[in-house]
C-alpha positions, 0 to 999 in steps of 0.5 A: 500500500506503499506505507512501507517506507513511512512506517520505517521511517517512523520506527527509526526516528521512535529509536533514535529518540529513545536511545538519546533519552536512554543515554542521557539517563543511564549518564546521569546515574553513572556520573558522565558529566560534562566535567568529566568530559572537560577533565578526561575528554578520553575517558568520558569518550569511552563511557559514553560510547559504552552507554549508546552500545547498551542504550542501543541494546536496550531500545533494539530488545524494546521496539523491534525484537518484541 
């Protein structure tokens, strides 16, 4: 019926926004702060990337296998 491409579109934007809510949550908890990325720019870099592979995870688990 040609909505294909609108539903997906849909569904990628849901996921994006999620997983930047999620990221900024789960830095909050864990104390990724702005300091931290004046101080350690190498570290916070790290975590951060840590933080979107799980945020990632979480939202892939949440919106599209279930």
């Amino acid at each position: 019926s040609g909505k294909l491409t609108e539903h997906l579109t849909e569904i990628e934007q849901t996921a994006q926004r999620m997983v930047e809510q999620t990221v900024a949550q789960m830095a909050q908890t864990e104390g990724v702060t702005e300091e931290l990325k004046a101080t350690d720019p190498l570290r916070w870099t790290g975590l951060m990337n840590n933080l979107k592979h799980s945020a990632e995870e979480l939202v892939m688990n949440d919106l599209i296998y279930s």
